[in-house]
C-alpha positions as CSV (number, residue, x, y, z in Angstrom):
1,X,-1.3,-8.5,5.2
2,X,-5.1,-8.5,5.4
3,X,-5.4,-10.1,2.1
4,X,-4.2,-11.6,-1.4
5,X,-5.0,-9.5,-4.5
6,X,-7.0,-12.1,-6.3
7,X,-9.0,-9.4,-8.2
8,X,-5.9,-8.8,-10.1
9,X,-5.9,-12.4,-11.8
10,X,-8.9,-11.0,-13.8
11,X,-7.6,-7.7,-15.3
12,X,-5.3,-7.1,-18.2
13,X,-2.4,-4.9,-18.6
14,X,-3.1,-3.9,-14.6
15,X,0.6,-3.7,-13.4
16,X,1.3,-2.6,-9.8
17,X,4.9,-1.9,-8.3
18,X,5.8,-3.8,-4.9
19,X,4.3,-0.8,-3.0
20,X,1.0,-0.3,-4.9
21,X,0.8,-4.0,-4.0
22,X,1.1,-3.3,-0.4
23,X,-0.8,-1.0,-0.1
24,X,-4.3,-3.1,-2.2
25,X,-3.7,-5.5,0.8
26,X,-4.4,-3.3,3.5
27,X,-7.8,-3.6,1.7
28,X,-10.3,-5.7,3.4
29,X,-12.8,-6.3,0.4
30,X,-12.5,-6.9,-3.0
31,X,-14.8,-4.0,-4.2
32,X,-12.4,-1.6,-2.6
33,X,-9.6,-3.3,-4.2
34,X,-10.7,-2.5,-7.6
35,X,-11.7,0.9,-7.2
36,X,-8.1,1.7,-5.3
37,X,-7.0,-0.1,-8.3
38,X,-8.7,2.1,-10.6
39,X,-7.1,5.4,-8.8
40,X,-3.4,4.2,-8.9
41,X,-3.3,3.4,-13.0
42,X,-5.6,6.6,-13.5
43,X,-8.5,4.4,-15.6
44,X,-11.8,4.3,-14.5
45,X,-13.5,1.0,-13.3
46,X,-15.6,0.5,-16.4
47,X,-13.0,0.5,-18.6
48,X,-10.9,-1.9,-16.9
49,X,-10.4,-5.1,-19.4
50,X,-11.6,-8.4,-17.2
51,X,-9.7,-12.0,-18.6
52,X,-12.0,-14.6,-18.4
53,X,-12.0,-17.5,-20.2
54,X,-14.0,-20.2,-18.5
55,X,-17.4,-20.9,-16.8
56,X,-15.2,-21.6,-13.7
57,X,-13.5,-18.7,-14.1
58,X,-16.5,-16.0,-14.6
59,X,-18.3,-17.7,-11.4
60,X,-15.4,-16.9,-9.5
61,X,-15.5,-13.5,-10.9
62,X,-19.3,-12.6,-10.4
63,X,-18.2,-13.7,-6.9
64,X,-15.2,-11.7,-5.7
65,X,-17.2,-8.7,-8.0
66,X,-20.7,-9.2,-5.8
67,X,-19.8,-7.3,-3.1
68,X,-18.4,-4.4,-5.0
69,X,-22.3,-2.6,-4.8
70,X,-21.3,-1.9,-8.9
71,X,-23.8,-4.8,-10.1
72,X,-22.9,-3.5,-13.5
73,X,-19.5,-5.6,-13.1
74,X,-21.1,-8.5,-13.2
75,X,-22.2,-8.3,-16.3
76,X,-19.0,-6.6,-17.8
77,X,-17.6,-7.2,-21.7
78,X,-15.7,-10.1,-20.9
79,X,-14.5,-11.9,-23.7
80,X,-12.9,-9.2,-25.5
81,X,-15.2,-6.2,-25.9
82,X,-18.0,-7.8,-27.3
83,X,-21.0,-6.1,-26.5
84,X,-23.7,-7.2,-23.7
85,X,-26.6,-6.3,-25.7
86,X,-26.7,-6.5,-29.7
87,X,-29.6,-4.1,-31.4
88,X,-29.7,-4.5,-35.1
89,X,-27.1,-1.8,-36.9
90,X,-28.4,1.3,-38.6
91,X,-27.7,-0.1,-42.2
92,X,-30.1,-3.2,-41.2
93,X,-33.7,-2.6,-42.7
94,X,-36.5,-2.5,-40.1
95,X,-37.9,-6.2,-40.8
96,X,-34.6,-7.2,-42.5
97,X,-32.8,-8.2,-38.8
98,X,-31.9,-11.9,-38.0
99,X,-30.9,-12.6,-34.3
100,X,-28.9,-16.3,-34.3
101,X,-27.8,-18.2,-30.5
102,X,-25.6,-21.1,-31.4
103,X,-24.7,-23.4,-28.7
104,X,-21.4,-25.6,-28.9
105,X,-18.3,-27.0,-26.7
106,X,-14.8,-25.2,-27.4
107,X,-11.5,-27.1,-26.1
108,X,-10.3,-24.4,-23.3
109,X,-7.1,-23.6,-25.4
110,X,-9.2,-22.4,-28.3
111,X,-11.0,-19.9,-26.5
112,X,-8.4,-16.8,-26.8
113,X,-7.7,-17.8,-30.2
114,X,-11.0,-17.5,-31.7
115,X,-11.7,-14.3,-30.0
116,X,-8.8,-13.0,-31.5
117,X,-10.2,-14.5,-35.2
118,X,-13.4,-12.6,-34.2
119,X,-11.5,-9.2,-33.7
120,X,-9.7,-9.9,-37.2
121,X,-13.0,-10.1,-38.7
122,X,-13.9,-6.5,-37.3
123,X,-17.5,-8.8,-35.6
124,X,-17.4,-6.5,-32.7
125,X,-20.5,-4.6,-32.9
126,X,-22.7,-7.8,-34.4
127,X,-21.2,-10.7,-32.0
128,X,-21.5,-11.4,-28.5
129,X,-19.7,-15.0,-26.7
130,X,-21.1,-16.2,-23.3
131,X,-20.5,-18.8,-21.5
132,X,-24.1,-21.3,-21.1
133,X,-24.9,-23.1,-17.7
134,X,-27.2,-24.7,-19.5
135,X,-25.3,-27.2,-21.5
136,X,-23.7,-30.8,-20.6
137,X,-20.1,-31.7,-21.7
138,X,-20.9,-34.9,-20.1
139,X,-18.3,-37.6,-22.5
140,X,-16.3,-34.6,-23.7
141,X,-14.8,-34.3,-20.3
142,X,-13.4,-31.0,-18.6
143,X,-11.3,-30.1,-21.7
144,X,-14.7,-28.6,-23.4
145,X,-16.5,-25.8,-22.3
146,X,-19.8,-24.9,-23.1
147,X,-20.7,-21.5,-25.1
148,X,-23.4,-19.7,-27.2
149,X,-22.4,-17.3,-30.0
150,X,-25.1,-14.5,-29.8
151,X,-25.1,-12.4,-33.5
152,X,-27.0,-10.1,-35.4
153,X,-27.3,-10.1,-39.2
154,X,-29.3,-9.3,-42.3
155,X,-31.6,-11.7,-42.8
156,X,-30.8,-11.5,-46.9
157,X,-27.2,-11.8,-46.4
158,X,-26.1,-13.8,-43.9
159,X,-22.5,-12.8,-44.0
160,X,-22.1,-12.2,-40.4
161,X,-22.9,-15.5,-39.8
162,X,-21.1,-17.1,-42.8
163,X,-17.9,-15.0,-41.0
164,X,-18.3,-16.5,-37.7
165,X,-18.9,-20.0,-38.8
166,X,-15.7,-19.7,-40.6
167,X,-14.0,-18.5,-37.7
168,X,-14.6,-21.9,-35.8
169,X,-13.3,-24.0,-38.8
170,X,-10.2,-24.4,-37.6
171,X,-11.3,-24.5,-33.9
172,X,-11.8,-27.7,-31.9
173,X,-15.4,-27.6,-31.3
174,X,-18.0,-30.2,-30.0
175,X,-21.5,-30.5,-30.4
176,X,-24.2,-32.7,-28.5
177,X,-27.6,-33.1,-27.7
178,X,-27.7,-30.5,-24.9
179,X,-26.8,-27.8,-27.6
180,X,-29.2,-25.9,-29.1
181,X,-29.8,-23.2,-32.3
182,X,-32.1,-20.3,-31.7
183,X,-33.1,-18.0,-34.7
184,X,-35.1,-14.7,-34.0
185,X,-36.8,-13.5,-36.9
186,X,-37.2,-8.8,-36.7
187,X,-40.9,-8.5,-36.3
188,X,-40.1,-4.5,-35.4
189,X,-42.2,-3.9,-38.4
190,X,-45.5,-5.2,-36.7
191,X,-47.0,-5.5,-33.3
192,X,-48.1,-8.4,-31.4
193,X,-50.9,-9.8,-33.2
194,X,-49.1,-9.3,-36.6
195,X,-46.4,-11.1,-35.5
196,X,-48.3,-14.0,-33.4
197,X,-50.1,-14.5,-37.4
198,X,-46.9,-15.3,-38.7
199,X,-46.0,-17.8,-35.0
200,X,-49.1,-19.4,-36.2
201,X,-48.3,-20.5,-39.3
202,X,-45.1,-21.8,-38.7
203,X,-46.5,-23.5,-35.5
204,X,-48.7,-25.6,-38.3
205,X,-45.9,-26.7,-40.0
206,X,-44.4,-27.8,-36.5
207,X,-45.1,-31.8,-36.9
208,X,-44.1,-31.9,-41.0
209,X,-40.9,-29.9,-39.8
210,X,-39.9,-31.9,-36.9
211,X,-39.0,-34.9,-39.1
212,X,-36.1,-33.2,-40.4
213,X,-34.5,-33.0,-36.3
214,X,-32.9,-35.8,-34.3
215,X,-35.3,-37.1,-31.6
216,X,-33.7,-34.4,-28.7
217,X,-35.4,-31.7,-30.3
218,X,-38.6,-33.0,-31.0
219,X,-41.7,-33.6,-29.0
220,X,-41.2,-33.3,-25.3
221,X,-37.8,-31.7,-25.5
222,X,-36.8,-29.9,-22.4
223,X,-36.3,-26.1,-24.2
224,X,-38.4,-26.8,-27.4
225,X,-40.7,-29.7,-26.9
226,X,-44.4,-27.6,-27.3
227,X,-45.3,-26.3,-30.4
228,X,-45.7,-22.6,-29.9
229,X,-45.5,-20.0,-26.7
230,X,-47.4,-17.1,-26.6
231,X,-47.2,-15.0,-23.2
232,X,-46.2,-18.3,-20.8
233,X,-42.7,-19.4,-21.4
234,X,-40.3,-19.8,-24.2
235,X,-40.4,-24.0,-24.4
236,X,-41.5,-24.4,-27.6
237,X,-41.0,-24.7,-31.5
238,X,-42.2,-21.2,-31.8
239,X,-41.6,-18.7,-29.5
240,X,-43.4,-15.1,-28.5
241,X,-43.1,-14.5,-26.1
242,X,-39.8,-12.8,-26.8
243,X,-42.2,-10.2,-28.8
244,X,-42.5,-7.7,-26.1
245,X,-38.6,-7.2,-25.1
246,X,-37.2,-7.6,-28.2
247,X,-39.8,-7.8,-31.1
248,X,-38.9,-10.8,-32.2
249,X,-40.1,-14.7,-33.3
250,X,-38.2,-16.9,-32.1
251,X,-37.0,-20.4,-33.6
252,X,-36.3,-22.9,-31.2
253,X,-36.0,-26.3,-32.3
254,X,-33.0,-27.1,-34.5
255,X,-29.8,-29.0,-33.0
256,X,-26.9,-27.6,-31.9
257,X,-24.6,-26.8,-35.4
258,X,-22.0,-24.6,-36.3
259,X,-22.6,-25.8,-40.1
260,X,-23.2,-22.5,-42.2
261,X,-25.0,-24.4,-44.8
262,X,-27.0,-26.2,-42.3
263,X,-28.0,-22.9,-40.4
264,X,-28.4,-20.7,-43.3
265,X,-30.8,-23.8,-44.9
266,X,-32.8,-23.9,-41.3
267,X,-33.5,-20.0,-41.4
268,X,-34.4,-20.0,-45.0
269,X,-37.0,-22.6,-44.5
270,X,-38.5,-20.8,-41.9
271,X,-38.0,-17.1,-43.8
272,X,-40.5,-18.6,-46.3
273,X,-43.1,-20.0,-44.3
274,X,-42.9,-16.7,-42.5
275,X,-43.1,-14.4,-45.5
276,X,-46.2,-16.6,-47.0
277,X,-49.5,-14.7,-46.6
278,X,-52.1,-17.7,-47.0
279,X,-53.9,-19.0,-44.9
280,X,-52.2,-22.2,-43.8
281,X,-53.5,-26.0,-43.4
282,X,-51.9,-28.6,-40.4
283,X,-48.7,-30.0,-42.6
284,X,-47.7,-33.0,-40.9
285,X,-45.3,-34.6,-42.8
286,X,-42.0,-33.4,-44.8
287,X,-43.5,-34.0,-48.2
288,X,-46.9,-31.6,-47.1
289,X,-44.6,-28.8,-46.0
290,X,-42.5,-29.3,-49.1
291,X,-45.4,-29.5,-51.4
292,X,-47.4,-26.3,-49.9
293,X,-44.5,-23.9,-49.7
294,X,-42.4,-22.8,-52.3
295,X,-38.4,-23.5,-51.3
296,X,-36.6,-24.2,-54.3
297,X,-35.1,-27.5,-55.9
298,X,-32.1,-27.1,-53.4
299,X,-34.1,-26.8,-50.4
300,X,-36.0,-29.4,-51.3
301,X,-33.7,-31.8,-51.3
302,X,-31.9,-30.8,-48.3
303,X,-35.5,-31.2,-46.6
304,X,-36.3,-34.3,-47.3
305,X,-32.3,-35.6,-47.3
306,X,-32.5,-34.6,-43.4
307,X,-36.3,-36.3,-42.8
308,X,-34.4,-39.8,-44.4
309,X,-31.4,-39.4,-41.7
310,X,-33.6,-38.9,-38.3
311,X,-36.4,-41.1,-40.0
């Protein structure tokens, strides 16, 4: 017995009788495995469902998959069939395309059972889950994992997003400082210098609008603390230089939330200073960016409401 079949722990529904078995451990690597694997249940490698449901678990993965020489693996639909890549649907506008990352902590038990509320929700084509190196359970212990919620939706709508945040309702989740929301406004409607206009005027709205965040995402904040980024780096309030790969503006600066109300509020905020055509002053305070722009009663008060708790 040259080895144990530890690729196996990773698949679904891949069932092997005691001699199929037998004959996977004459196998010296684990690339091998899976493509003898592939040739005994007749379904091709790509199509072979991986079950992964922690960060410990997909490192392990990406490592007994690195030495397959099919890279493609290691980036493979894990959680479910969600896709690697979301483009905005056909029946999404050009310029009418919102792009939303929400980072949180899920208890480990919950993970299966809000994929499966995902699937009921028929999200497939407009959701993608990953697991995020990049967050700290720190307190919350081993029992929490971290994860970002990738989706595409209509900026005008929102019902995407209103779907997934209802999904977690019911789902132990976690937030803390280390978490993040990203919000990518469609700019495939402009190029570059149309779209660094519209960077610009939100970028002078930066100091009124960063009283309304807790201290962790204002100045000097690890992933948001500079006010805009252009062409070097992402670390800002504002940043373009996602423009060229994906033709978007990106939002970086909010908390961590799976609040609908609170996100939906943050990207209307920012969908009017966007749309606005003036030329803009330096707003430095709540009440300048309140008074300039024209959000609504409701918005309004939510604005200010948030300044008073981080004041």
């Amino acid at each position: 017995m040259k080895q144990e079949i530890q690729v196996l722990k990773f698949f679904k529904d891949v069932k092997l009788t005691r001699r199929q078995e037998q004959k996977v451990r004459k196998i010296d690597t684990a690339g091998d495995q899976v493509k003898y694997i592939s040739t005994l249940i007749g379904t091709r490698i790509s199509d072979l469902k991986v079950n992964v449901d922690t960060r410990r678990d997909f490192e392990a993965y990406k490592e007994g998959m690195s030495n397959m020489g099919i890279q493609k693996f290691i980036n493979h639909d894990f959680f479910g069939g969600y896709s690697d890549r979301l483009a905005p649907p056909a029946n999404i506008p050009v310029g009418e395309a919102l792009g939303v990352e929400i980072e949180f902590f899920i208890h480990k038990d919950d993970v299966k059972k809000f994929n499966k509320r995902l699937a009921l929700r028929k999200l497939k084509d407009n959701v993608k889950i990953t697991t995020d190196s990049s967050l700290n359970n720190g307190s919350l212990g081993s029992t929490y994992r971290g994860y970002e919620i990738r989706l595409v939706d209509n900026v005008n709508t929102l019902k995407v997003l209103e779907k997934v945040c209802k999904s977690l309702e019911s789902i132990r989740t976690e937030i803390n400082e280390t978490c993040g929301l990203h919000v990518h406004f469609d700019h495939r409607q402009t190029d570059y210098n149309g779209a660094l206009k519209n960077g610009e005027r939100v970028a002078k709205a930066v100091k009124g609008l960063r009283h309304m965040l807790p201290k962790s995402r204002r100045e000097g904040a690890t992933y948001c603390g500079g006010t805009i980024s252009t062409r070097d780096g992402r670390s800002s309030f504002v940043n373009l230089d996602c423009f060229n790969r994906q033709q978007t503006i990106e939002i970086r600066a909010h908390g961590g939330s799976v609040d609908f109300t609170k996100i939906s509020n943050w990207i209307k905020i920012n969908k009017v200073i966007i749309d606005d055509t003036r030329e803009t002053p330096e707003l430095n305070t709540i009440e300048s960016v309140i008074e300039y722009y024209n959000f609504g009663d409701e918005l309004d008060s939510y604005m200010r409401e948030r300044a008073e708790n981080f004041a």
